[in-house]
C-alpha positions as CSV (number, residue, x, y, z in Angstrom):
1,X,16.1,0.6,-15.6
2,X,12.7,2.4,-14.2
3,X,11.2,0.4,-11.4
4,X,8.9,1.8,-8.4
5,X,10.1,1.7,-5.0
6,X,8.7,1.9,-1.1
7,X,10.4,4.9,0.3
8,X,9.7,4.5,3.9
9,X,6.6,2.5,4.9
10,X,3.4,4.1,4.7
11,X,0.2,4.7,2.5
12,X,0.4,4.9,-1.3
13,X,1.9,8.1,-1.9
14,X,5.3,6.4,-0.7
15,X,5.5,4.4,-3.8
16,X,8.1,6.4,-6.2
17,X,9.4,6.3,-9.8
18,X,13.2,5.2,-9.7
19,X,16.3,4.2,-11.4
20,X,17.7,1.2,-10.5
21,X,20.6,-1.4,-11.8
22,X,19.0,-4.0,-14.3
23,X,19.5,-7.5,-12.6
24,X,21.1,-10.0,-13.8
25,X,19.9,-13.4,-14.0
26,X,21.6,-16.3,-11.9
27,X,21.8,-19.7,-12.8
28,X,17.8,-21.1,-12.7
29,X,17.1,-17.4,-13.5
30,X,15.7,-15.9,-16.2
31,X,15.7,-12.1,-17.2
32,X,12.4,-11.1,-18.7
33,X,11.9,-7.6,-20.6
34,X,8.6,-6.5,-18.6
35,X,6.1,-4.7,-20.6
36,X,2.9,-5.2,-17.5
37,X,2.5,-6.3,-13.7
38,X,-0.1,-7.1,-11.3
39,X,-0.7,-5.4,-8.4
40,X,-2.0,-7.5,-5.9
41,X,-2.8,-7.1,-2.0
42,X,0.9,-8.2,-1.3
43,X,2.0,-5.2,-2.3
44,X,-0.3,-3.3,-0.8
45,X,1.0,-5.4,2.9
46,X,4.5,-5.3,1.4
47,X,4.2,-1.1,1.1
48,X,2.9,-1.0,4.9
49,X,5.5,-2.2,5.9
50,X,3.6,-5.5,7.5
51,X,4.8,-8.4,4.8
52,X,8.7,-8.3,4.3
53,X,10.3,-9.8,1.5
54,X,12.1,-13.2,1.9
55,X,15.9,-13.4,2.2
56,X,17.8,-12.0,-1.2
57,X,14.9,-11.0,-2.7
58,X,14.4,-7.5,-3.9
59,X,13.0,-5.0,-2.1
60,X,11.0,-3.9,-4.7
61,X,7.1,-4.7,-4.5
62,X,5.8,-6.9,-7.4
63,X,4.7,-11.1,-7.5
64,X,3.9,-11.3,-11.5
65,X,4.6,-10.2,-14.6
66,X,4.6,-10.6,-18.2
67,X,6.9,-9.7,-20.8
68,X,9.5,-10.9,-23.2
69,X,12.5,-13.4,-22.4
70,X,15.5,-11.2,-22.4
71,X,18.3,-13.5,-21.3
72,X,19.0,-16.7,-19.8
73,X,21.3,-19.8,-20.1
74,X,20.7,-22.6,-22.7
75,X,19.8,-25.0,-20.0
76,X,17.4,-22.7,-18.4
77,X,15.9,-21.8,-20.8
78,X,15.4,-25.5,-21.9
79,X,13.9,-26.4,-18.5
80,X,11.3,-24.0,-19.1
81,X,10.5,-24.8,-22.4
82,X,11.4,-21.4,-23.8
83,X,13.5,-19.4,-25.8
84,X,15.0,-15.6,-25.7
85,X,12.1,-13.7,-27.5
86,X,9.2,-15.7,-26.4
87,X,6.4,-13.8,-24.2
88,X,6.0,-15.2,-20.8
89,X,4.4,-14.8,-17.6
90,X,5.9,-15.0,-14.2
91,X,5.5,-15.4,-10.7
92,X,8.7,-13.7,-8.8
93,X,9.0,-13.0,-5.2
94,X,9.3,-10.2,-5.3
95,X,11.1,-6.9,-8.0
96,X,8.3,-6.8,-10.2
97,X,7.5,-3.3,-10.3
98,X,10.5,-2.8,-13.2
99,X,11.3,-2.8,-16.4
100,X,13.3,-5.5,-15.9
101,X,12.8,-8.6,-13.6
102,X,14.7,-11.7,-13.1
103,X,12.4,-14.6,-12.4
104,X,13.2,-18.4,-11.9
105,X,13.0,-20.5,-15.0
106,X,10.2,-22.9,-13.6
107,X,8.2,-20.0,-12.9
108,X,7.9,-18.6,-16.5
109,X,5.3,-19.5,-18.7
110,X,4.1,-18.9,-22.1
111,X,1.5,-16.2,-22.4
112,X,-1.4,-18.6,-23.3
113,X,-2.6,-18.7,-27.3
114,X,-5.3,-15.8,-27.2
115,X,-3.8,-13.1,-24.4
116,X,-2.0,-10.4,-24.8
117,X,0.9,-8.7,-22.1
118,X,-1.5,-7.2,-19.9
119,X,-3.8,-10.2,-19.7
120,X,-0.9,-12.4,-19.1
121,X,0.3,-9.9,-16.0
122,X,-3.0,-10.7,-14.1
123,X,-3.1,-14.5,-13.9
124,X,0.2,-16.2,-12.0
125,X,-0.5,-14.8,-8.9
126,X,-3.9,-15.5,-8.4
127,X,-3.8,-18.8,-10.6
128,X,-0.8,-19.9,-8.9
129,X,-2.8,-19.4,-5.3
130,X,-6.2,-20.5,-6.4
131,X,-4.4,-23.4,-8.0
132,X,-2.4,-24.4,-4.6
133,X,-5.5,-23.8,-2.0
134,X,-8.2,-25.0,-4.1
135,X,-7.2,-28.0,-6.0
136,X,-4.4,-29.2,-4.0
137,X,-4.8,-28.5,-0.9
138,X,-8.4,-28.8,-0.6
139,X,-9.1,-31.4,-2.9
140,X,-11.9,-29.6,-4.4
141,X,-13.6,-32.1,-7.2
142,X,-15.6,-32.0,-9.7
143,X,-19.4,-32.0,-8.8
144,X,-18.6,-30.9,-5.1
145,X,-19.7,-27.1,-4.1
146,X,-17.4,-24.4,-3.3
147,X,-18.1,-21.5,-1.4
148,X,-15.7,-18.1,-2.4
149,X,-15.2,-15.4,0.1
150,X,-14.8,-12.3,-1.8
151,X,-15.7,-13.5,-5.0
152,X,-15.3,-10.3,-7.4
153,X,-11.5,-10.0,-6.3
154,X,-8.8,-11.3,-8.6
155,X,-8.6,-14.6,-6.7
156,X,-13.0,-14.7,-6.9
157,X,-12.8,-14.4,-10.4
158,X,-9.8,-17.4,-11.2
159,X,-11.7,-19.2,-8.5
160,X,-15.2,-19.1,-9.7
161,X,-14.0,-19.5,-13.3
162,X,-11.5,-22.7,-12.7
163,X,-14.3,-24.6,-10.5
164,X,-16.7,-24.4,-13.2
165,X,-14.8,-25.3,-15.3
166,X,-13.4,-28.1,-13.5
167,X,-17.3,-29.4,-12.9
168,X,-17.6,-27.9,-9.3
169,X,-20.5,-25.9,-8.5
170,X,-19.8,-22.1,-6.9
171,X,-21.7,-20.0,-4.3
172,X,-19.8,-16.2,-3.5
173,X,-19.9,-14.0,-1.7
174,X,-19.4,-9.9,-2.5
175,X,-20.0,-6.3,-0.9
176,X,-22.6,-5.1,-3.7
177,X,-25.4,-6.5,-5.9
178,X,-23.2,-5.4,-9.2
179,X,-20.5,-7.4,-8.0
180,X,-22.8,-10.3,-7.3
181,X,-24.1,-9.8,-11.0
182,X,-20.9,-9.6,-12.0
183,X,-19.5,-12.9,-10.2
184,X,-23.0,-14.4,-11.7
185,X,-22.2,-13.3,-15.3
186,X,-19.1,-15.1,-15.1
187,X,-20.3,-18.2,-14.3
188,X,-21.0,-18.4,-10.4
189,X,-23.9,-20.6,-9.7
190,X,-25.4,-18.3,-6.8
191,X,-24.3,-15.2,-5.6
192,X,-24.5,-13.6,-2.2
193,X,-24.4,-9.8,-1.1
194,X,-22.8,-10.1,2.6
195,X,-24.2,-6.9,3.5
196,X,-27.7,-7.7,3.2
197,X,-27.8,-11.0,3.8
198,X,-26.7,-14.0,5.8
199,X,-24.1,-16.3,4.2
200,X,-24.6,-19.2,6.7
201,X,-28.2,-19.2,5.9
202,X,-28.0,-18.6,1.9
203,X,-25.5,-21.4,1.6
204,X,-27.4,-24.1,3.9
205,X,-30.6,-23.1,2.1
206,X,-28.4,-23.3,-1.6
207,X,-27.1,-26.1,-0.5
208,X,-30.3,-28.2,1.1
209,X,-28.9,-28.0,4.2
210,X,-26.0,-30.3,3.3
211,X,-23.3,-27.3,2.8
212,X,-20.2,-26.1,0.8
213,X,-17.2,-28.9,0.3
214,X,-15.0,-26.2,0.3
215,X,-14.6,-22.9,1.6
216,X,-12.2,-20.3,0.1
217,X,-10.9,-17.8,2.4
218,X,-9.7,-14.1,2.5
219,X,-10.9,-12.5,5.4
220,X,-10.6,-14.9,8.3
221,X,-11.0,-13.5,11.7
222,X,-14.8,-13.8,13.1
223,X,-15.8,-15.2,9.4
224,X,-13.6,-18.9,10.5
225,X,-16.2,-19.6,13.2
226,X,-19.2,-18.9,10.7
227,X,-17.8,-20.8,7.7
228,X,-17.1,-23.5,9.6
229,X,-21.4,-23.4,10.3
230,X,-21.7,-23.6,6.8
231,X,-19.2,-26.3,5.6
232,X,-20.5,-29.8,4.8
233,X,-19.4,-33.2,6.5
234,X,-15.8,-34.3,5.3
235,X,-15.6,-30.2,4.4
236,X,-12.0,-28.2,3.8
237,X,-11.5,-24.7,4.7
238,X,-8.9,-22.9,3.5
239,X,-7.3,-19.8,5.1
240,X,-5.5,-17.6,2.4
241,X,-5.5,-14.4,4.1
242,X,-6.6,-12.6,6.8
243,X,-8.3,-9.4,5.8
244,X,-10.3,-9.4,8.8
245,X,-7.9,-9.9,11.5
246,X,-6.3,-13.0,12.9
247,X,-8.2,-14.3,16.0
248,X,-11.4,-16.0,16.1
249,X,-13.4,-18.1,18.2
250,X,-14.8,-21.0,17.1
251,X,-17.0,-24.3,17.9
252,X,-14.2,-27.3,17.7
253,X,-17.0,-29.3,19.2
254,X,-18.4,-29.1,15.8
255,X,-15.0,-29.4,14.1
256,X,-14.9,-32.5,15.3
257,X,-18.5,-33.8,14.6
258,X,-18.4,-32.5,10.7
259,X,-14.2,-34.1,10.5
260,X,-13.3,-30.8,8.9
261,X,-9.9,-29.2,7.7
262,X,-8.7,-26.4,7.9
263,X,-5.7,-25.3,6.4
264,X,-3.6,-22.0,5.9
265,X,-0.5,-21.2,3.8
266,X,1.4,-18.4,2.3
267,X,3.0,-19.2,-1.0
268,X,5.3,-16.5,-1.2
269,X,8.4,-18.2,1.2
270,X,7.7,-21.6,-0.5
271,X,10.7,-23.2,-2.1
272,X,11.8,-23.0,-6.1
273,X,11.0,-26.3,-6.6
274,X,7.4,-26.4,-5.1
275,X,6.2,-23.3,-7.2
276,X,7.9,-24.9,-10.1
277,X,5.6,-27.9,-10.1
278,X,2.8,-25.6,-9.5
279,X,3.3,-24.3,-12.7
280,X,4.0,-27.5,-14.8
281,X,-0.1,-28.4,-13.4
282,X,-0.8,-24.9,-14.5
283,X,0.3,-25.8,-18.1
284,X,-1.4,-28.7,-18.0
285,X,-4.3,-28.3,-16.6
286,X,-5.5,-24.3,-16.4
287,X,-3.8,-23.2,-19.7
288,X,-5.7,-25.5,-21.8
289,X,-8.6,-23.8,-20.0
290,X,-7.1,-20.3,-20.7
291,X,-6.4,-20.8,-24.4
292,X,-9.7,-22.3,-25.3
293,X,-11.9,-19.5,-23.7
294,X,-13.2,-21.7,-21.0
295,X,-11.5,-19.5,-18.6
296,X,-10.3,-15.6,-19.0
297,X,-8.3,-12.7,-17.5
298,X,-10.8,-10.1,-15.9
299,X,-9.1,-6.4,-16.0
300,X,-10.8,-4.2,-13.9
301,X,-8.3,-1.1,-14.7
302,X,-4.8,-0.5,-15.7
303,X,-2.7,2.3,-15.1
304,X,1.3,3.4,-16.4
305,X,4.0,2.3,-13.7
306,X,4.6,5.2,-13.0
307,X,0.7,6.0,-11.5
308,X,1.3,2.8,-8.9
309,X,0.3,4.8,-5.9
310,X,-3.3,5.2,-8.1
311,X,-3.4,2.0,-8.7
312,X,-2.6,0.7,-5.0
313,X,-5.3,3.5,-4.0
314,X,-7.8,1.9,-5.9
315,X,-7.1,-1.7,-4.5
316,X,-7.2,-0.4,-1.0
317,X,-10.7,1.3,-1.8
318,X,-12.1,-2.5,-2.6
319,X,-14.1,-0.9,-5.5
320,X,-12.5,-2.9,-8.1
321,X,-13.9,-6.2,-9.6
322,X,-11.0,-8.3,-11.6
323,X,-7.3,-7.1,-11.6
324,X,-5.5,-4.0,-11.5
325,X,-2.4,-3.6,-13.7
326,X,0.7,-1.8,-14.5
327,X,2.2,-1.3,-17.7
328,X,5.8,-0.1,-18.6
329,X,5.7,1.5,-21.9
């Protein structure tokens, strides 16, 4: 099969076309037929050489896909609900930069009514993570306010889009007025441009001085200490990456006084069986969203496989709003 490789650590013009052995699947495993991927900043950390793949997982970059169910036993395939043919989407640890990929049955999902390959390709990942950080580990509820770091990103957009529709109210943030507009037009309640203005101050003053329930967060570093200014009594922060860096100092003083959390995680190590019941609330909950318009896939570009050193390019650039993806034709 075709896949894209790392060939030594480095920037993106280490990512190479390649030939590798189809896999095949293992009992839980399912082999789907890929036709798109997402690239997300995993990769990008994954291709640096700074976020190595779990035990037995392929060394090839890639955490979703979408494509067509190309084998898989009877009882697999009956724990997921599917059969061989059926279009599906998938969040994999890792190998998804291939024509082939196997991925664990509890991970595949239908493509919801209404999508096609490529839109499918851009949602497990970041619904998968917005899912986890938002909804069960914050708690975020409806008519509470949430407060999205980097809101024109793949995991703004599913954020911003599955709080409103949930009945929560949104504030972003972004790096430009278009992509405030843009976070606006799909829904965001306020935007704010970080580079001109002061998010502490726009979100008290948003807010009535009360402040976000929830805080989203991709950047970390010196932004913890200033988020948790902003953050309402009883409020949750959640640490998702650390884009700009991984020290901070901060007031626990006022920790303490407000009784906030703070929480990180990483979903990539997590077991089998916790993804797996991620993706049964998925179908419950956001799919319904999915399929009845109330929430959609935002494509910002999407490039052939073998153009994945473009594509990482333009993810590192930070000049994309919604998804990038790579199709295998």
């Amino acid at each position: 099969m075709r896949a894209v490789e790392i060939s030594a650590p480095g920037g993106p013009d280490v990512l190479r076309p390649c030939e590798r052995p189809t896999p095949e699947p293992r009992p839980g495993e399912l082999l789907v037929a890929v036709r798109a991927s997402g690239v997300n900043r995993p990769d990008v950390l994954q291709r640096k050489g700074l976020y190595p793949m779990p035990p037995g997982v392929s060394d090839l970059p890639g955490l979703e896909i979408a494509g067509i169910v190309a084998a898989g036993a009877p009882e697999d395939l009956a724990t997921a609900g599917l059969a061989l043919g059926d279009e599906v989407c998938a969040l994999v640890a890792g190998g998804g930069y291939a024509e082939f990929c196997v991925a664990p049955a509890g991970q595949c999902l239908p493509v919801p009514r209404g999508l096609n390959l490529i839109e499918a390709a851009s949602l497990p990942e970041t619904f998968f993570t917005v899912w986890q950080n938002v909804f069960q580990i914050a708690r975020l509820v409806a008519g509470e306010t949430l407060l999205v770091q980097g809101g024109s990103s793949g995991i703004g957009f599913t954020a911003v889009q599955l709080a409103k529709a949930l009945g929560a109210r949104v504030i972003v943030t972004a790096g430009s007025d278009d992509k405030c507009a843009a976070c606006l037009a799909l829904g965001a309640d306020h935007a704010i441009n970080y580079r001109t203005q002061d998010f502490v101050a726009e979100v008290k003053r948003m807010t009535g001085g009360r402040g976000a329930d929830v805080v989203l967060d991709m950047v970390a570093g010196e932004y913890v200490a200033r988020e948790i200014e902003c953050l309402a009594e009883d409020g949750r922060l959640a640490i998702i990456a650390v884009q700009g860096g991984v020290l901070c100092a901060l007031d626990a003083g006022l920790v303490l006084r407000k009784r906030l959390t703070i929480s990180g995680s990483t979903l990539r190590p997590r077991s089998i069986d916790y993804k797996t019941q991620l993706a049964r609330q998925l179908r419950e909950q956001a799919w319904p969203l999915l399929e009845a318009g109330r929430v959609k896939p935002v494509i910002h570009q999407v490039f052939p496989a073998a153009r994945a050193a473009e594509a990482h390019a333009l993810m590192e650039s930070s000049t994309h709003v919604g998804k990038i993806v790579l199709t295998w034709d």
